[in-house]
N, C-alpha and C positions, 0 to 999 in steps of 0.2 A: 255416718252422715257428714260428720267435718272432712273426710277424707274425700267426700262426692263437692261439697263446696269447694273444697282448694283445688279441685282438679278445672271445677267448675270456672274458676277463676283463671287459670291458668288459659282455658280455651277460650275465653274470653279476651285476655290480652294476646292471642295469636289472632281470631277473626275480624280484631277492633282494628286490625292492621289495613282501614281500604277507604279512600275518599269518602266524603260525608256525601258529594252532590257533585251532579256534574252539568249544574246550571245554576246559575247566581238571579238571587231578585235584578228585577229592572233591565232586562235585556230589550225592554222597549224603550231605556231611557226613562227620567223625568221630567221633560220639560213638553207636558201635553202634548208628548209625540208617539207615536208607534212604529214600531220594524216588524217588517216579516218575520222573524222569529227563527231561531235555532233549529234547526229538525232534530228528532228525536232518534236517537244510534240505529241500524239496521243490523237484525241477526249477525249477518259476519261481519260487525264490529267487531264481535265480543271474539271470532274465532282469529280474525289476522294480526297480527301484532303489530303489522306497521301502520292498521287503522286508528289512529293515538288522535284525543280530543286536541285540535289545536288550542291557542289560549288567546288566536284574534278570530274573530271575528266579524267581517264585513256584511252588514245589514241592510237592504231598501228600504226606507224611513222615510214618514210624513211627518210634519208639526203644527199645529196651528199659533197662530204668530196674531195678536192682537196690538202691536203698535201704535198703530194707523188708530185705533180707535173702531177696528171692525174687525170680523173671525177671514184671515186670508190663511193659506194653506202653504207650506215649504217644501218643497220635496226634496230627498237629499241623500246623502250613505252614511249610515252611522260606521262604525269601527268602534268594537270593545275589546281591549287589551286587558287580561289578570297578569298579574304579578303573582305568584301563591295559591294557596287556599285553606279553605278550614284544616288543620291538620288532625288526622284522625287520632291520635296519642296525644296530642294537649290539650287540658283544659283549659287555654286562653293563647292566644296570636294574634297575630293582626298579617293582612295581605293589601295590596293595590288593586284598583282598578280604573282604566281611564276611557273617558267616553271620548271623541272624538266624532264630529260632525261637519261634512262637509258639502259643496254641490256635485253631481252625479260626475263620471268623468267625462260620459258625451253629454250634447248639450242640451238641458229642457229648457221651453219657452216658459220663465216664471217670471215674476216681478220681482224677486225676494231671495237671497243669498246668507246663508248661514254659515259662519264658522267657525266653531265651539271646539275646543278643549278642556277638559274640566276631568281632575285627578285624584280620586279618593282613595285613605287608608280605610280599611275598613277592619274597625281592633272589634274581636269576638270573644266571648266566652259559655262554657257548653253547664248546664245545669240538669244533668239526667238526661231526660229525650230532646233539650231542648237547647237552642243555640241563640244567644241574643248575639244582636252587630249592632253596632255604630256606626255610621259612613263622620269619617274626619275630611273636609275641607282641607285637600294638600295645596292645590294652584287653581284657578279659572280664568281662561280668556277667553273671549268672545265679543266678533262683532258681525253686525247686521244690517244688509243693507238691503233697502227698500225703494225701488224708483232709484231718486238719484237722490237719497237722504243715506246717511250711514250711520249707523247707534254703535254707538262702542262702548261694551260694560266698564259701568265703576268697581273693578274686582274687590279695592279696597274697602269700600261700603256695604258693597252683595253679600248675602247670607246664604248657608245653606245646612240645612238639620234633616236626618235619617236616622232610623231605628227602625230595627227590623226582630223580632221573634220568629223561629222556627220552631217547627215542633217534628220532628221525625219517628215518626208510627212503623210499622214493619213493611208495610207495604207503599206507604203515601210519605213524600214533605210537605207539609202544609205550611204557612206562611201569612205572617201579616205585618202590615211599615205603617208606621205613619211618618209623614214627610210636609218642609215648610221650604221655603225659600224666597228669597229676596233678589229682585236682580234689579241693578238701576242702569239705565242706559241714557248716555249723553247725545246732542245730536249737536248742530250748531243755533238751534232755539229751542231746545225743548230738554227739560230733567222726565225721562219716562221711568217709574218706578213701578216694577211684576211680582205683585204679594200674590206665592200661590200657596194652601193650603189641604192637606188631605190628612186629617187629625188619625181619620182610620182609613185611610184612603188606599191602601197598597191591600190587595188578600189575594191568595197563591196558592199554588198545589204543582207538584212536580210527581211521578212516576212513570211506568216503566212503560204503559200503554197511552198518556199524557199528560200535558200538563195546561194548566193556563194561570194569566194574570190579568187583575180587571185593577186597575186605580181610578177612585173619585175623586178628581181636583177640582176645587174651586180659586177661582182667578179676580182679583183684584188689582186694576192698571189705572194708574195716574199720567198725566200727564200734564206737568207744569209750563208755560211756558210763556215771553212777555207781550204774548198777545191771548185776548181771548179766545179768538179762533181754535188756537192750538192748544188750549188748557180746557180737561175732558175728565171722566173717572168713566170707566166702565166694568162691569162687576158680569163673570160669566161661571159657568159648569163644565165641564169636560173629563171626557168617561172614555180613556182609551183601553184599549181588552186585546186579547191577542191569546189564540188558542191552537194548541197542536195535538192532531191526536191521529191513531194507525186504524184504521179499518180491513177489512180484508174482503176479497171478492174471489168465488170460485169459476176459472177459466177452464172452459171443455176445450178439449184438443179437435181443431176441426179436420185434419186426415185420420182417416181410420185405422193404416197400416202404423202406428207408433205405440211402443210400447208401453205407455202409461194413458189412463183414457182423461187425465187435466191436472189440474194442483189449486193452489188459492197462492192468489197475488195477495200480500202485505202492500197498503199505500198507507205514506203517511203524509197526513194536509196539513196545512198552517191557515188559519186566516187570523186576521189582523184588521183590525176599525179602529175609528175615533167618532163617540154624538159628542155634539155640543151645543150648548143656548147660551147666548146674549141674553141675560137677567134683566141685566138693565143696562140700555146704549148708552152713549153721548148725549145728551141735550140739544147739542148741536150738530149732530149729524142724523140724517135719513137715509137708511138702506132696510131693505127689507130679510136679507139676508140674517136671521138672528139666529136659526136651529140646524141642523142637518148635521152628515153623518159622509164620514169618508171611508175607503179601506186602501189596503196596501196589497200590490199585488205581489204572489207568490205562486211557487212553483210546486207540484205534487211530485214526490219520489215516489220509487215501484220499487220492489225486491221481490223475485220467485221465494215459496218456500219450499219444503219437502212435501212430494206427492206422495200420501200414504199410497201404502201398499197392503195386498192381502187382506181387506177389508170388506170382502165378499160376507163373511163372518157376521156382521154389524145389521145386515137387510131387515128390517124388520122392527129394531128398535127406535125406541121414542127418543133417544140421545143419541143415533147413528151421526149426525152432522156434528156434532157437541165433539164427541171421541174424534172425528177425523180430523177439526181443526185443534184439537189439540195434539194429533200425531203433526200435523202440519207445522204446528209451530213446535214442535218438540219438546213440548210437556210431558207426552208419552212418546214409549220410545217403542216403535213402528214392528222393530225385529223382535217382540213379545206379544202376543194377543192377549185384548183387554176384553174377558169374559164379560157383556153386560150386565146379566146377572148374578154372577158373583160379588160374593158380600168383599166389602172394601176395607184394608185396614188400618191404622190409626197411622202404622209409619207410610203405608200407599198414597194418603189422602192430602198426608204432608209432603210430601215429598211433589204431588199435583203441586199444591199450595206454592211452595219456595219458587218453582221454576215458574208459576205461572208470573209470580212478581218479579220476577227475574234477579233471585237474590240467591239462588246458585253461580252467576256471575258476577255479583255484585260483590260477595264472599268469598272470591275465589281461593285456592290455597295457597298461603303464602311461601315464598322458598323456606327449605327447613320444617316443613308443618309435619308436626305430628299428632296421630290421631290418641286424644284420652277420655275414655268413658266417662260419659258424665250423668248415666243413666244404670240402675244397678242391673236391669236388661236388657241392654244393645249395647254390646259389643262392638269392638271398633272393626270385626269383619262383618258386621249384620250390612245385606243390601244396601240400605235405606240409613247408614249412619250418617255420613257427611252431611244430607238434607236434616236430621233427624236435630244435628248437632245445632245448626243455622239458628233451625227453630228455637232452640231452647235459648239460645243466646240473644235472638230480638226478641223473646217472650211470646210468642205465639203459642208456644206449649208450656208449662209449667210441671207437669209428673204428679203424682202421689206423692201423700205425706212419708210412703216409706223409702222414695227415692227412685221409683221405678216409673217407666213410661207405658208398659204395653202395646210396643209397637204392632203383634203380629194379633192381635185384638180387636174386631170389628167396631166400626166406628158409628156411634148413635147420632140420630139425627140432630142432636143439642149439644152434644158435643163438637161436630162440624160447626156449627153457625157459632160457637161461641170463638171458634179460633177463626174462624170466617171474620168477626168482627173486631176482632183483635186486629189481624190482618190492616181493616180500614183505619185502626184509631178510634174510632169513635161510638165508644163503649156510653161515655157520658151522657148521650143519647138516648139510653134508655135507666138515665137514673130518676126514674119517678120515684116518688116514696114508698107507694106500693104499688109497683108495674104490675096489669094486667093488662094480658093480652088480649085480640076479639076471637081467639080460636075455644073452639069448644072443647078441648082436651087441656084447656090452659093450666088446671090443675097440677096435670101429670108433667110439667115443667119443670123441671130441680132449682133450686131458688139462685144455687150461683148461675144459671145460664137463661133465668128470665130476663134480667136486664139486657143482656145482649138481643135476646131476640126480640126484644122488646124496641131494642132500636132498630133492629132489621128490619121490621115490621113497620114504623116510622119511616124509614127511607125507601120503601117500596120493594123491598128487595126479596123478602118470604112472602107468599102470600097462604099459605097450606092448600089442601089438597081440593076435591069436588065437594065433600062431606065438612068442611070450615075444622078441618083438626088439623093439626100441624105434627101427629105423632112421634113427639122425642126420642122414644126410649127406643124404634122402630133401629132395627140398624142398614145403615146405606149401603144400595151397593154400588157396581161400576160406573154403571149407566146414571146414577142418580148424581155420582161425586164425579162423573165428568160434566152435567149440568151446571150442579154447584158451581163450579170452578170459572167454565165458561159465561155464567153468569157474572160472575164476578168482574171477569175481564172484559165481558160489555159496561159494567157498569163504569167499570175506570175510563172506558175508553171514550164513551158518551156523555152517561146521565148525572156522572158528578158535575161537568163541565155547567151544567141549567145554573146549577147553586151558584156560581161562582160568575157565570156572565148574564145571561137572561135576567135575572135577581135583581144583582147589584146595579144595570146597566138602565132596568125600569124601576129602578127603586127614587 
């Protein structure tokens, strides 16, 4: 057993060798603005090598701008430069990042011009799955002009505070900031001072089929100045969100004579909004303009994927669509036939599992890698090792007390949903005191994998069978663990998104 932990360790610090993220909080900004948003890598990212994340970034960006004393709208291009990043081998670093905000290069009809610079370190440090930041205040300029009024920040007086927790689950980064800042702007009559507050105001999720970000701010603006006309407070809400996620659509081929009869298109969308309410106007101003809601526009990408083939086989089954997007996107790999009803096994179901998260590339092998057992049965020429290995290193599998995995071992239905919910993180979910389920076989549950399913069940995600039982100990086969799977990746791809913007945004 110590000899299976040292080796254990050893493959550990080879796979720990790979970016933590390859997206940072607040790629909409913090200043109640939003960008169209990042897209999210396409398949041959991951195969071309000169496909390399740049580290700027040019965004379409809206802000609302409360000055004036009323909700007006900025339109503009953001620009986000890194300097660095989390380094995967330290436990503490620090990197840059700098926003940049400017007006578009051709010209929109606005009233309102924005020119911001603004330079954060951002010093991290990693505690298990989890990753705190601090954004430090390195520089900020900025000035704004409105009509023919110009506000130019007091950088020396201006404040600004971030903090961010991550929590990095095998399959999801989840995320949450709270965020405060101060901006006082000069004019030639007026001291305007922008308290905006979101205590819990930042909440996030990034993975491989999408991600999204919703921040709650509230706004508090002053305005001083030596006439009463122009000395105001007005106190507002604003709720910008910004979501990207892939879908997939199947295209039939409309000539007959072609050798393949369609494939499924990968799209991947972005949308992007801002609501916001005037709580409480000016006293001295009337408009009626106090609520509404804007968006940003953006553009949809397309990527072909791989048209299965040889799937004449599949006619018949309840999971025929399920197996063929997942030959499609290459979860399964096409030049094998995946018996439906063949029982499925523990290293087959994992190995679905890794690539569907796409943490066979996320882990890829680094130069120099060498493979060492870290399971007393899988060997390092067994198929299904390298996936096998992933697993055990983000914990999705854990093995027997005697060190063994039982990869070639049909996989029971509570066993899946337990590494199923690993997978999401969010096991705590189902820590009632004493979780029971509404399945009528809830009994026949094993007591380590109630809790999980017990959240599963909570998030909509099992529902059991026609008969309300959920049979456990049943073992799965093809067709039901390419369900599973593709379940899974609709749920990333959609239904987490509800929690995180619908929620938060009518909350």
């Amino acid at each position: 057993m110590k000899a299976y932990k040292y080796l254990l360790l050893v493959i550990i610090m080879i796979i720990s060798n790979v970016s933590i993220s390859n997206a940072d909080v607040g790629e909409m900004g913090f200043f109640c603005g939003v960008s169209e948003g990042v897209k999210l890598p396409k398949v041959m990212d991951s195969y071309v090598s000169n496909a390399i994340q740049s580290n700027k970034k040019e965004l379409r960006y809206k802000e609302m701008v409360f000055l004036r004393g009323k909700p007006e709208i900025f339109e503009g291009l953001l620009t986000i430069t890194r300097s660095g990043d989390v380094d995967a081998n330290a436990e503490s670093g620090s990197y840059s990042i700098t926003y940049s905000l400017e007006p578009y290069k051709e010209p929109i009809i606005q009233d309102i011009e924005i020119k911001r610079t603004i330079v954060f370190n951002i010093n991290y440090r990693k505690v298990e799955k989890q990753v705190l930041k601090n954004y430090e205040l390195k520089s900020w300029k900025e000035t704004i002009i409105i009509g023919e009024t110009k506000y130019t920040l007091d950088n020396t007086n201006s404040l600004f505070n971030n903090t961010i927790i991550e929590y990095n689950s095998p399959g999801i980064k989840y995320y949450k900031g709270s965020i405060g800042y101060r901006a006082i702007y000069k004019n030639d009559d007026q001291v305007v001072t922008v308290n905006v507050t979101g205590d819990n105001g930042i909440y996030g999720y990034d993975q491989a089929w999408g991600k999204t970000e919703t921040q709650l701010l509230k706004v508090y603006v002053e305005a001083i100045a030596g006439s009463d006309l122009n000395t105001w407070k007005l106190e507002a809400e604003v709720k910008p969100s910004i979501t990207v996620n892939k879908t997939m659509q199947y295209d039939s081929n409309m000539p007959t004579a072609i050798a393949f009869g369609g494939n499924y298109l990968q799209v991947t969308q972005n949308q992007s909004g801002i609501t916001y309410k005037v709580t409480n106007k000016p006293a001295n101003m009337d408009y009626n303009d106090v609520e509404g809601s804007i968006s940003v526009p953006s553009y949809n990408t397309f990527e072909h994927l791989v048209a299965p083939e040889n799937t004449d086989y599949l006619k018949g089954s309840f999971a025929e669509e399920d197996i063929k997007k997942l030959y499609s996107l290459e979860v399964l790999d096409s030049r094998f036939e995946f018996i439906p009803n063949q029982k499925i096994t523990r290293a087959q179901y994992v190995t679905l599992l890794i690539k569907a998260l796409g943490l066979d590339k996320k882990y890829s092998q680094p130069k120099g890698y060498k493979p060492v057992a870290i399971f007393g049965d899988v060997d390092i020429y067994h198929p299904h090792f390298r996936n096998i290995e992933i697993a055990a290193q983000v914990e999705l599998v854990k093995g027997t007390n005697k060190g063994n995995f039982g990869p070639d071992n049909s996989i029971k239905r509570e066993e899946a949903f337990v590494i199923y919910m690993r997978a999401l993180g969010l096991s705590r979910l189902g820590q009632d005191i004493t979780p029971t389920t509404p399945f009528i076989d809830d009994e026949q549950i094993s007591s380590w994998a109630k809790k999980d399913i017990y959240g599963l069940y909570n998030l909509g995600i099992i529902k059991g069978d026609v008969t309300g039982n959920l049979r456990p100990k049943s073992e799965i086969t093809k067709a039901e663990g390419a369900a599973i799977i593709n379940r899974l990746i609709n749920y990333l791809r959609k239904d987490i998104e509800n929690d995180y913007v619908e929620k938060l945004i009518e909350y």
